[in-house]
N, C-alpha and C positions, 0 to 999 in steps of 0.2 A: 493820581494815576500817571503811569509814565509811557511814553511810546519809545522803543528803543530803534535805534538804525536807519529813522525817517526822518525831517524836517518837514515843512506844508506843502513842499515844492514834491520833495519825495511821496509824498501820500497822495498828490494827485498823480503822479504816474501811477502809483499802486493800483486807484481806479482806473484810468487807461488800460494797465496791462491786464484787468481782469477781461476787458472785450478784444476776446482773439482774435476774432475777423469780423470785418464788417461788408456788406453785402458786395459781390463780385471779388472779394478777394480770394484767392485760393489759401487752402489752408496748410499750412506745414504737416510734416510728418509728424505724428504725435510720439512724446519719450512718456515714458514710465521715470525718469529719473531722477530722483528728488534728493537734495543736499540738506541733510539733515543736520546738521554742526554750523550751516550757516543760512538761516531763514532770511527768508524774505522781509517777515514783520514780526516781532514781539512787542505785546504792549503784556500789562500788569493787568489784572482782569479787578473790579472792583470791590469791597469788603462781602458784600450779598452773595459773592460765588465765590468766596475761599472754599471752601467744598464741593465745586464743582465736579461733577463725575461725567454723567452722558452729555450729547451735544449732535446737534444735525444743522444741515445748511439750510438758511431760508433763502437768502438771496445774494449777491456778490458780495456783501458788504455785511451780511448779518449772518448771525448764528442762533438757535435755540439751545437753549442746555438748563438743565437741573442742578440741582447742587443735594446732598445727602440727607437733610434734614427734612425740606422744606416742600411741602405740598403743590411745587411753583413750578412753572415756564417762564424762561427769562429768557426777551427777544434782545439779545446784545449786537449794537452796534459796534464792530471792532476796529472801523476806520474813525468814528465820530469819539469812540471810547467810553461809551455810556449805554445803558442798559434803553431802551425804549418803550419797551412794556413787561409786563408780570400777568401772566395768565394761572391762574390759581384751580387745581383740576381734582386736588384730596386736600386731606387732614397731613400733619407733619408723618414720615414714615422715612423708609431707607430707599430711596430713588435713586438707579446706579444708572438706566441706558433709557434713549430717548433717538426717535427717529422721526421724520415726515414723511407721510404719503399724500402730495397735494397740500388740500388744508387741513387735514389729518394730522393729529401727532399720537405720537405712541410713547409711552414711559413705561419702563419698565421696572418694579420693586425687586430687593433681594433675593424676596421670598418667592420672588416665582410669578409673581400676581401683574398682571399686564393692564393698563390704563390706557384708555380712547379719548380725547377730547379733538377739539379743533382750534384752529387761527381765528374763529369767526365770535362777533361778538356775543350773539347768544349762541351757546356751546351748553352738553350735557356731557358727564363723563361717565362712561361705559366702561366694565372692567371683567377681567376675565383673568381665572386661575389655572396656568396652564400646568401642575401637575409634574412642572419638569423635575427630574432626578437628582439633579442635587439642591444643596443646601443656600448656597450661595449663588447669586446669578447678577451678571454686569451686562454682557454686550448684546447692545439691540442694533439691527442696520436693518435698513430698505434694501430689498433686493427688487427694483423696478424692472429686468428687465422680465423677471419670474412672477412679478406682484407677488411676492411672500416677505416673510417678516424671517433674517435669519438671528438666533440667539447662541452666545456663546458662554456656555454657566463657566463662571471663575471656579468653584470647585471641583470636585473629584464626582464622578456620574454614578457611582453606584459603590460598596461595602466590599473588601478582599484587595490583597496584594494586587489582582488582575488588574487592576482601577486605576493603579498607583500613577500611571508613565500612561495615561488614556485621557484624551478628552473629545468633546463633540460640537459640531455644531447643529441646531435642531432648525425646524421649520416651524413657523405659523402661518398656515394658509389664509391668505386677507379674503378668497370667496367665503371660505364656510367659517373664517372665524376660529378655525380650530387647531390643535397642534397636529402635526403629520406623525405618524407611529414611528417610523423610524428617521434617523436622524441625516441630515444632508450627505454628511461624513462623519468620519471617524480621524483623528493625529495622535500621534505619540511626542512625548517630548523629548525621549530621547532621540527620534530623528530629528529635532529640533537645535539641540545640543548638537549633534554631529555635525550640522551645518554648521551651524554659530561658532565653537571652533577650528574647525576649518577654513573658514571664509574672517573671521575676526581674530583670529592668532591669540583669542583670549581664552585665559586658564582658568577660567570663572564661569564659563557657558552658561545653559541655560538648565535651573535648577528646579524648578515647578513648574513655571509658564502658565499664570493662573492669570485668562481674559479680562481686562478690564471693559477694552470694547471691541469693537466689531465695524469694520464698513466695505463695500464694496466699490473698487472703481469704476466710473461712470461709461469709461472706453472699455479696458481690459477685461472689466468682468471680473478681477480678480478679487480675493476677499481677503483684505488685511486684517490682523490680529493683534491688537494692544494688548501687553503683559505687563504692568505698572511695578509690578513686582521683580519683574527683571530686566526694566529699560530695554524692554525686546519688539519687534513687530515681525509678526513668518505674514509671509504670503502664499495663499493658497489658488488652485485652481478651483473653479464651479464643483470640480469632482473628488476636490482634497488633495489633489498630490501639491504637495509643499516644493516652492518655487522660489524662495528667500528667506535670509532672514538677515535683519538689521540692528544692533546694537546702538543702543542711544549714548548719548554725552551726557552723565547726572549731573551734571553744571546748566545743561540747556532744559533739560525733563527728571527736576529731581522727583516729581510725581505725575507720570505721565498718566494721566485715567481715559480721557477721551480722546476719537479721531474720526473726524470726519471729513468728505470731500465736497468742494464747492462748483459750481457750474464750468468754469474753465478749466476744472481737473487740479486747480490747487490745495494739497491738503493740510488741514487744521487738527492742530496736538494743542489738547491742555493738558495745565498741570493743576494739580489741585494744589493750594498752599500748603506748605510745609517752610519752617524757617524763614517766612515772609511771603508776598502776596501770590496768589496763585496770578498761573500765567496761560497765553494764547500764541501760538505761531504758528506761520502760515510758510506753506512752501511750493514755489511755482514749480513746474517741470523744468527740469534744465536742457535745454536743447542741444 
């Protein structure tokens, strides 16, 4: 495994920089601004997660994620570079998005079919079909400050041209366990594309924008959007109106699938392999 852009000496400031403040200090203003073409940390992620798809924060240093095949929870240490545990919660299936609530996890299948277990050693997994409209479904994320569960299906929501340039994001209610009848929001992509060339001067926009994952920021509240399919991330408001959009480097995310945020507001992109090992990187706010 490789760790790119650190020595031992760098990887412990890494830790350092993950504790913002420590008591009585005041805190900076916080940026939204993250430098994507130059992370903070990539390493190689290990042979077990070349197909890594979802992924949630466990603690500064660690991560949860699935990979495509495999019935599994992998707690990966990304500063140590090794995997720490395997929490085993089905039978092999298509596992695309994974989130925590507490010691809670969530995983979420292609099909639609939602999975409960926990961090704790004796665990039972609970599941649940939640019916959503399309065919294809990747992004799960924690919405703590609403306690819901937001999902963003990779495919098209519904049959007709109407559909084509439509996507949603839907609700799972963590009280009742249930999905909400109508959906958070509603985007189009072609308002997605009008940003994307206009703000990136590229004549390649954005051509489907089909979700891989989903997370919300910890500060902002805003709800970022992974497209793997077009090295894309839109940023949304709690109410959908579209507030960014970002074009990725396919030298840095030749398969971006996952992205989630960690306790200091750093956020983490994998890539699932392609053409060699899949990868991890991390990005602090830039002040």
């Amino acid at each position: 495994m490789k760790i790119f852009r650190y020595n031992t000496l760098a990887l412990t400031s890494v830790v350092i920089g993950f504790i913002t403040f420590s008591a009585g200090e005041e805190v900076k203003q916080f940026s939204t601004n993250y430098d994507f073409n130059n992370p903070d940390l990539k390493i190689e992620l290990p042979d077990e997660l070349y197909e890594i798809s979802g992924l949630t924060d466990v603690s500064y240093d660690q991560i949860a994620c699935v990979q495509d095949e495999k019935g599994s929870i992998f707690i990966f240490d990304f500063l140590a570079g090794r995997i720490e545990q395997e929490i085993v919660f089905s039978d092999a299936g298509d596992y695309e998005g994974l989130t925590r609530v507490g010691n809670t996890l969530y995983v979420l299948a292609s099909n639609g079919h939602l999975y409960e277990t926990n961090l704790k050693r004796k665990r039972k997994t609970k599941s649940y079909q939640l019916n959503l409209p399309a065919a294809d479904n990747e992004g799960l994320c924690y919405d703590e400050k609403n306690n819901r569960l937001l999902i963003a299906p990779k495919s098209k929501i519904g049959k007709g041209s109407e559909f084509k340039d439509l996507r949603a994001v839907y609700i799972f209610n963590l009280d009742t366990k249930q999905m909400e009848m109508e959906p958070l929001f509603y985007f189009r992509i072609s308002e997605i594309n009008q940003i994307a060339l206009t703000k990136n001067n590229s004549m390649n926009g954005i051509k489907n924008f089909r979700p891989s994952s989903i997370a919300v920021h910890p500060v902002t509240q805003e709800i970022y959007i992974l497209s793997a399919e077009d090295f894309a991330i839109s940023v949304f408001n709690q109410k959908g109106s579209l507030k960014d959009v970002y074009l990725l480097d396919k030298k840095l995310y030749p398969k971006p699938e996952g992205i989630t945020f960690l306790k200091d507001n750093s956020m983490v992109i994998t890539n699932e392999g392609i053409e060699g090992n899949a990868s991890l990187l991390v990005m602090k706010t830039q002040q």
